[in-house]
C-alpha positions as CSV (number, residue, x, y, z in Angstrom):
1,X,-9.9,25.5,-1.0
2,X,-9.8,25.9,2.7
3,X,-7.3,26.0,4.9
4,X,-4.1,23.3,5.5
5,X,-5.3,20.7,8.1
6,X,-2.5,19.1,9.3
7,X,-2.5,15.6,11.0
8,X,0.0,13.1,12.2
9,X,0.6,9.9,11.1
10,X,-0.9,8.5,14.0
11,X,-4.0,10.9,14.0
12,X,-4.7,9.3,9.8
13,X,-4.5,5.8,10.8
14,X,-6.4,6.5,14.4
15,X,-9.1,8.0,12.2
16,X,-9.2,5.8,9.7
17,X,-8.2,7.6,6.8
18,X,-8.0,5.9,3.2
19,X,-10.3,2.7,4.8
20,X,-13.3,3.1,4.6
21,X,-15.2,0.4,3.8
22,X,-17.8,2.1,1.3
23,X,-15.1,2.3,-1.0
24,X,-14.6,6.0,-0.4
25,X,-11.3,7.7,-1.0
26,X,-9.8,9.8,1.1
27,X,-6.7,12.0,-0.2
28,X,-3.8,13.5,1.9
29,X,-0.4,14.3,1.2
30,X,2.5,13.3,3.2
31,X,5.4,14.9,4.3
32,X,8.8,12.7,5.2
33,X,12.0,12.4,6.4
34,X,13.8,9.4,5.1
35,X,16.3,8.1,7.5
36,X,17.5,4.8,5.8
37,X,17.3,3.7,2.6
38,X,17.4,-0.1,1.7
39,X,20.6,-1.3,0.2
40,X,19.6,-4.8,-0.5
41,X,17.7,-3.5,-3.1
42,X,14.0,-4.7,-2.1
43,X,11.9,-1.9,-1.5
44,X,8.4,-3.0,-2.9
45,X,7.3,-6.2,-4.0
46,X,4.5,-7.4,-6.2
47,X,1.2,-7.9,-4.3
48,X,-2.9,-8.9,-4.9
49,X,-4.9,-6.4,-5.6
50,X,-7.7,-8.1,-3.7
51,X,-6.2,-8.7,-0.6
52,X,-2.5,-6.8,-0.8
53,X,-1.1,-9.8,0.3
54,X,2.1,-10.9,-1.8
55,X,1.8,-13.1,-5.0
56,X,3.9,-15.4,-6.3
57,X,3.9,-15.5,-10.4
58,X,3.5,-19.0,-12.6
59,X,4.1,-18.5,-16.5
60,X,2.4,-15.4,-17.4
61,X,-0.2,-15.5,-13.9
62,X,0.1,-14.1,-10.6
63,X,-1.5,-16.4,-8.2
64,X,-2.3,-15.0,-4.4
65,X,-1.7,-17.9,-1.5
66,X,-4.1,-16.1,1.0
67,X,-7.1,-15.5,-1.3
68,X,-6.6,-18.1,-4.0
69,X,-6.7,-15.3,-7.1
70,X,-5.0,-15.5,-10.4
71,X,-4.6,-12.7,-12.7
72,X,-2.1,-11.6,-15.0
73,X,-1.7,-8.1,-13.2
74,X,0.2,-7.2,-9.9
75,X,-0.6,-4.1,-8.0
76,X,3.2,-2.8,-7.3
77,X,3.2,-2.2,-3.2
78,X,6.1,-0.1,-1.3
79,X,7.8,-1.1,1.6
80,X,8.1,1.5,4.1
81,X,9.0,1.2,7.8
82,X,8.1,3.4,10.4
């Protein structure tokens, strides 16, 4: 290992980071301050794993609005404001 490159927020989404669209991963650890914590309670919410957009479930399916998918899996997505 190398050494520590450090980058802002802003410099991993200017560059792209963890969207590439080969399907390549990239990895990176973040470090955070919380400053607010939800109190309602909703803090993620259940989402398509094609399109990450949220899906509403029917009997034992999720079904996506935006890309018209059903599955009987969620991908769990987090809710984070910055």
């Amino acid at each position: 290992t190398g050494p520590i490159d450090y980058k802002t927020l802003a410099q991993i989404d200017s560059e792209g980071l963890g969207q590439k669209p080969d399907g390549q991963s990239d990895f990176f650890y973040v470090r955070c301050t919380l400053s607010t914590i939800r109190t309602d309670g909703v803090f993620w919410y259940p989402a398509c794993g094609t399109c990450n957009k949220k899906v509403m479930q029917s009997g034992n399916m999720w079904k996506c609005p935006k890309c018209e998918t059903a599955t009987d899996a969620m991908e769990p997505r987090y809710i984070l404001n910055l």
